[in-house]
Every structure is written in structure tokens, then in C-alpha cells.
C-alpha positions in Angstrom: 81.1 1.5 87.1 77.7 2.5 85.2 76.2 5.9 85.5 73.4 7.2 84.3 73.3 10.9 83.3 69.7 13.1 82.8 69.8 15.2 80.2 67.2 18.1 79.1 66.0 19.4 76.2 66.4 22.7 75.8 64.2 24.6 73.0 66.8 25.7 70.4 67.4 21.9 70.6 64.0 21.3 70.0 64.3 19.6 66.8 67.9 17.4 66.6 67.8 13.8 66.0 68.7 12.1 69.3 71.9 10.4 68.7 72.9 14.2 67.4 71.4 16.0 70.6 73.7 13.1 72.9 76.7 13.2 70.6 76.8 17.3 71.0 75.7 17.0 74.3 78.7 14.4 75.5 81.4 16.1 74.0 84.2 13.9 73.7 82.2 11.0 72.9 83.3 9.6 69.5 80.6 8.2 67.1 81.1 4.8 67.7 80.7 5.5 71.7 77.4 7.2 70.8 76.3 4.3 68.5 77.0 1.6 71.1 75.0 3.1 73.5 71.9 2.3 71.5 72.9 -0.7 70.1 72.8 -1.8 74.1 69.7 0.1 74.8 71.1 2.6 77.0 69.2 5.6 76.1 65.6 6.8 77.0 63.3 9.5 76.5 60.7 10.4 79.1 61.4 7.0 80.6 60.5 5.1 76.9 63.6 4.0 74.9 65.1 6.3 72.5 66.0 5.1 68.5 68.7 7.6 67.1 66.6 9.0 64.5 64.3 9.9 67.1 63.1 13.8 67.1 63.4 15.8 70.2 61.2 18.2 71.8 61.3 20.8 74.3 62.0 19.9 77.9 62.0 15.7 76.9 64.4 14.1 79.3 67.2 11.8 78.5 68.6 9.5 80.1 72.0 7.7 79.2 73.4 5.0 81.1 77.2 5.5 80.1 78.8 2.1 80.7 82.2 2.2 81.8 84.6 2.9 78.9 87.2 -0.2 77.8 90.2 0.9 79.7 93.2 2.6 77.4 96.5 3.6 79.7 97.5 6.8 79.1 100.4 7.4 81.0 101.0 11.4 83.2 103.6 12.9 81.9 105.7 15.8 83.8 105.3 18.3 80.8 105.5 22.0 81.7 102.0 23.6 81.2 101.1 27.4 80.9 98.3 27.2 83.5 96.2 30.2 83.0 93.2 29.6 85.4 92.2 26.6 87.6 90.0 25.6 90.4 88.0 22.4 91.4 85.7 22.5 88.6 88.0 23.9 85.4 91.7 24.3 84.4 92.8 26.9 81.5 96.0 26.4 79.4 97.9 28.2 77.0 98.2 25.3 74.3 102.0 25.3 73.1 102.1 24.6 69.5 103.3 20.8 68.6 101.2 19.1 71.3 98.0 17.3 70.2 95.2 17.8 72.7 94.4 14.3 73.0 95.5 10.7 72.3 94.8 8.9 68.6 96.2 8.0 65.6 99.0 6.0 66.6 100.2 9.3 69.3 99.9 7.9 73.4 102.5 10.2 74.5 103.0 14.0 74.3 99.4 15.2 74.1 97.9 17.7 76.5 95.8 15.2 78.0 99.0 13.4 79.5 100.6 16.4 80.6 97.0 17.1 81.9 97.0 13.9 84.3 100.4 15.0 85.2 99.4 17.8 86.5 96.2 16.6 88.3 94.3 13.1 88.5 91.1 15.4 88.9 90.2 15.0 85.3 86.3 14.0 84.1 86.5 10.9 82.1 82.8 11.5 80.4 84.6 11.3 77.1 86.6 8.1 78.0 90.3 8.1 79.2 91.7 8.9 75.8 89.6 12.4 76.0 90.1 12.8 80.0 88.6 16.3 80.7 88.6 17.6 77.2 85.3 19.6 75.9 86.7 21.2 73.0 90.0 21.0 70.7 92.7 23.4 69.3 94.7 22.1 66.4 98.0 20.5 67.4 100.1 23.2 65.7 97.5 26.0 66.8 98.4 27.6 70.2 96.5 29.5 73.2 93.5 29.4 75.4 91.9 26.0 75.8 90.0 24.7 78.9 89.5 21.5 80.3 86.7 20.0 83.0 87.9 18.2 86.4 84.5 16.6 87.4 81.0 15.7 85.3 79.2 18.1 85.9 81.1 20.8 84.9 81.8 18.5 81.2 78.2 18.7 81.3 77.7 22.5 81.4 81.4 23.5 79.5 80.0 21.0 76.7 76.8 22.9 76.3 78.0 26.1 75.9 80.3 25.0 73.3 77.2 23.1 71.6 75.5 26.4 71.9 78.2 28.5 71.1 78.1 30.5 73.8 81.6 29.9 74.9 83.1 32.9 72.9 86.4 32.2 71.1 88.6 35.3 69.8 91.4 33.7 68.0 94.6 36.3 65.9 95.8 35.0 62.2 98.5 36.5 60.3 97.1 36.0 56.3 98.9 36.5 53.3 97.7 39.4 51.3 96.1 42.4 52.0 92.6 41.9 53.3 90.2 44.3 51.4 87.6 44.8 53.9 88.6 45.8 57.6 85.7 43.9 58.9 83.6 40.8 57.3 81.7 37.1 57.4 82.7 34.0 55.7 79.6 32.1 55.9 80.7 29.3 54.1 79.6 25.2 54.7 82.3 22.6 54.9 83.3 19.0 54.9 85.7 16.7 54.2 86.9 17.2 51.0 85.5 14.9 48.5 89.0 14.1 46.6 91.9 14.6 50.1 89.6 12.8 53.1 92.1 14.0 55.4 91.4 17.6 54.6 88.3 20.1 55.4 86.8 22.2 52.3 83.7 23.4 50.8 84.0 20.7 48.2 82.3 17.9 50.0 79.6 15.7 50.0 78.1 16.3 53.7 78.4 19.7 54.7 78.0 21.5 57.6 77.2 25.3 58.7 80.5 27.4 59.2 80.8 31.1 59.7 83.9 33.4 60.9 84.0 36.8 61.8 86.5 38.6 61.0 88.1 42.2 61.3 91.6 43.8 60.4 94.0 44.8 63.3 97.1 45.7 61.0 98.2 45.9 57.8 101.9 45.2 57.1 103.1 44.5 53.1 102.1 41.3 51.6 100.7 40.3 54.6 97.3 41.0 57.3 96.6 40.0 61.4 93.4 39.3 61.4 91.4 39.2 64.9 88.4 35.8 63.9 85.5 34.9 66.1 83.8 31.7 65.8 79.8 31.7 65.4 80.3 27.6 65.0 83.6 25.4 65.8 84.1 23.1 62.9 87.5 21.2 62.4 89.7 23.2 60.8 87.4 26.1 60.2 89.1 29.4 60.2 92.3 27.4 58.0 89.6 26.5 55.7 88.0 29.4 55.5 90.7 31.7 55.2 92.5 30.1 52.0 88.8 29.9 50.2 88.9 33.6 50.6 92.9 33.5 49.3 94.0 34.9 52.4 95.7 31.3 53.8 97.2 31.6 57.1 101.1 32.1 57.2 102.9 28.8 57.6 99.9 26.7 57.4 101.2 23.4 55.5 97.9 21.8 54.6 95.6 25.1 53.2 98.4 27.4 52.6 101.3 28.8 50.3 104.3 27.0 51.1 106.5 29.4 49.6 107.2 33.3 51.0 107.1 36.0 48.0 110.4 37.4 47.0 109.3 40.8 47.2 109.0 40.3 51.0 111.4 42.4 53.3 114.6 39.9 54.0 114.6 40.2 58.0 110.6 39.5 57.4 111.2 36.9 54.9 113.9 35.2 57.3 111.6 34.4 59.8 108.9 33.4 57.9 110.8 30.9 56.1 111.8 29.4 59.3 108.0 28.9 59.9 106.7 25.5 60.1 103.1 25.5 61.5 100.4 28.0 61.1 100.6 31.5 62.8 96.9 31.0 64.3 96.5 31.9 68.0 93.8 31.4 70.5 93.8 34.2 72.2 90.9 34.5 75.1 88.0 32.5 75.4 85.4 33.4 77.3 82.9 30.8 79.0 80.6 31.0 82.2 82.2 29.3 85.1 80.2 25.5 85.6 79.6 25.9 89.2 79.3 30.0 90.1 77.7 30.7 86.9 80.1 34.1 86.9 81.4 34.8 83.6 85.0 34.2 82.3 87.8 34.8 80.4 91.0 33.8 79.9 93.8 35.8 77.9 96.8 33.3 76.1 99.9 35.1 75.6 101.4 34.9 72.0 104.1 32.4 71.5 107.4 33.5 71.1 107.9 32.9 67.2 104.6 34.5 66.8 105.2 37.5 68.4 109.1 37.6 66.9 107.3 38.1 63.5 104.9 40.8 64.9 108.1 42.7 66.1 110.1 42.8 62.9 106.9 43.2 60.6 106.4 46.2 62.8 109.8 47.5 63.3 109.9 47.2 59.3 
């Protein structure tokens, strides 16, 4: 069934190129989606059709007649879930590591979107079925805090804050090395990487805006935790960032160091070897609630292996 959705301009939007402004706006949406809505003249502005390279302004309304999406089965799944928060309009997991958030590339089974609909068939499917209530993306081997919408409306409003960045996103990283600075910025653009598509660097054609906070919490040998806010959320950002700045996150298999320095403790050295996946962890996000307006936040509890290493680097 076809809906049509208004959506308004706000002033720090002012600006965007149209198909940009929707794209953001409808997160979820993949390119293609966002293409095919002009292709069959779907979108207007201020009641006049809308070309993507169009320019918005200030309060200009859009509207989008969303056709309904070519139906994809993606079956519920009885998968335990962490739930940290949920009512009518929102539901708050602590990602496990290992489970995709969606979906794709050859994966229909497993992801957090099927153990999502088994959990609930209230689930907005703005983004398509593939993308059923999703609004924003952890990595699959990056655990903690990640929300999802259960009507429109509140994809709508989770999808601009996210856009505008004013959902806030506090995420821990144990780094190799010992981080000079006990605070800093990385303001650094990336892109995929012109030589390794698959990968995110600063090497690349197209780049984009990307800057992380970052500050110190503690300092163990050969090796930093790190607490990083996000002022944007590109893919891959703080992984990226983090090696340019040779301090690569601890078991991460694409931008870090795959081996563990001999000088390191052997308990320490033990368990780190036995790491697979990043030590990255999404620990609270904060967001203002879709329907009440009150403001949020939701606290992830480390994963066991993560925490295991915190104990022994501490207890050494």
C-alpha cells in the first residue's frame, strides 16, 4: 500500500541536494530505493516535482510517496535479545557481537532484524523489510546500545536526530599503545579506500566529514581504553580513525595488528590472542524519546570477553 510522507525542511538543512535531504532523512533507504522514487516521480516540493539535484530551502515541504517495497521474506527467529528499553514507539538492545544488524550480502538469517521480528511484529518497515525498524547500524562484531523504531513516526523523528547528530553515542575502545594525549579530536575525512573497496580510509576519492572525540580512561602497558564520541556516524569511523592515528583497536581484523607484542604480560597476552573481533563497545546512547520528547539513555553492559580482559589487565 502507497503512503505519502511530508517532510520539512529544517534550516541547517537549508542547503542539501534533495535526493541527499530524503536519503538522510529516510534512513534505511538504500540508494537505489531513493533513486527509484524519482525515476517514478514520487517526490515534490511545495506541491511542484522535485529533480534530485534540486537545492533545498528553509521550511520547503516534501512530499514522498513511498510505494510499497518488493517483498523479501525474512523469516523471526527466537534469538535471545538483551532488551534494554522498550515501549510502543522504541525498543533498545545490547547488540551481541557476531550478529549483523540487518539482512544483505548473501546473510537472511541471524541478524538482529530477525531476532527483532521474533521478538515483536511491531516493527516500521520505512526502510523496507530487509531494514524492518532499523535507524542506525553497529558493526556486526561491535557490541552494545543500538535502538530500533516500532511505528513511522517514531523512524521519522529517531532518523533525524541521527541525521543531525543529536542522538549522542559514547562508545569504549581498548587501542594498542599508549595514547599520548588524555583527551583529543581526530577530524579526519573518509571514504572507501581507493585501492581495498571493501575498506574505509582517508585514501579515497569521495570523502566525507568524520570527527571523534576522544579521551583516556586508563592506561595499562602496551595498551589504552579509550572513552570516543561521535560528532558524525560514518561506516567504520572510529576503526578508521583510530589505526590512522596508530592506535588500531585490539582484535580488529581489517584496520588492526593481527599479532600481540611479545613483551605483553602472558595471562594478558592469553586472552588477547584468543580475540577475534574488535574490543569496540557501544556503551549508552542517548536520544529524545519520538513520542514524549523526554530525553534518553540507555547503558549496554560490556560483553563478557571484554570485560575478562579489563579484569586481568587490571589485576596485572
Amino acid at each position: 500500500m502507497e503512503k505519502t510522507l511530508r517532510l520539512t525542511v529544517e534550516s541547517t538543512e537549508a542547503g542539501e541536494r534533495l535526493d541527499v535531504f530524503i536519503a538522510a532523512r529516510l534512513r534505511g533507504f538504500t540508494r537505489s530505493r531513493v533513486k527509484t522514487l524519482f525515476d517514478g516521480s514520487r517526490v515534490t516540493v511545495n506541491g511542484k516535482a522535485g529533480k534530485p539535484g534540486l537545492r533545498v530551502k528553509g521550511a520547503d515541504a516534501v512530499d514522498v510517496l513511498v510505494p510499497p517495497e518488493r517483498i523479501h521474506t525474512v523469516e523471526p527467529e527466537e534469538v535471545p535479545l538483551e532488551i534494554l528499553y522498550e515501549d510502543s514507539d522504541i525498543i533498545a538492545v545490547n547488540k551481541p557481537a557476531g550478529m549483523t544488524t540487518h539482512p544483505g550480502a548473501g546473510r537472511t538469517t541471524g541478524t538482529l532484524v530477525n531476532a527483532l521480528l521474533g521478538h515483536t511484529k511491531d516493527l516500521s518497515l520505512l526502510g523496507g523489510p530487509l531494514r524492518a525498524g532499523i535507524v542506525h547500524r553497529l558493526d556486526k562484531d561491535t557490541t552494545g546500545a543500538i535502538v530500533a523504531a516500532k511505528n513511522d513516526s517514531s523512524h521519522l523523528a529517531l532518523s533525524k536526530q541521527f541525521k543531525e547528530h543529536t542522538a549522542g553515542r559514547t562508545y569504549l575502545a581498548l587501542v594498542w599503545g599508549g595514547v599520548r594525549d588524555m583527551e583529543g579530536v581526530v577530524d579526519m575525512p573518509i571514504g572507501r579506500d581507493i585501492a581495498h573497496r571493501k575498506k574505509i580510509s582517508p585514501r579515497a576519492r569521495k570523502k566525507r566529514t568524520a570527527v571523534t572525540r576522544y579521551r583516556v580512561l586508563k592506561r595499562f602497558p602496551l595498551l589504552t581504553l579509550l572513552e570516543l564520541k561521535l560528532e558524525t556516524g560514518r561506516t567504520h569511523q572510529i576503526r578508521v580513525h583510530l589505526n590512522a592515528i596508530n592506535h588500531p583497536v585490539v582484535g580488529d581484523q581489517t584496520y588492526g595488528k593481527r599479532c600481540v607484542p611479545p613483551a605483553m604480560e602472558k595471562e594478558a597476552a592469553d586472552l588477547l590472542k584468543k580475540i577475534k573481533r574488535q574490543c569496540l563497545h557501544a556503551r549508552t546512547l542517548t536520544l529524545t524519546h519520538p513520542s514524549t520528547g523526554k530525553l534518553m539513555e540507555f547503558q549496554a553492559p560490556l560483553p563478557e570477553d571484554f570485560e575478562e580482559i579489563l579484569k586481568t589487565l587490571e589485576g596485572g
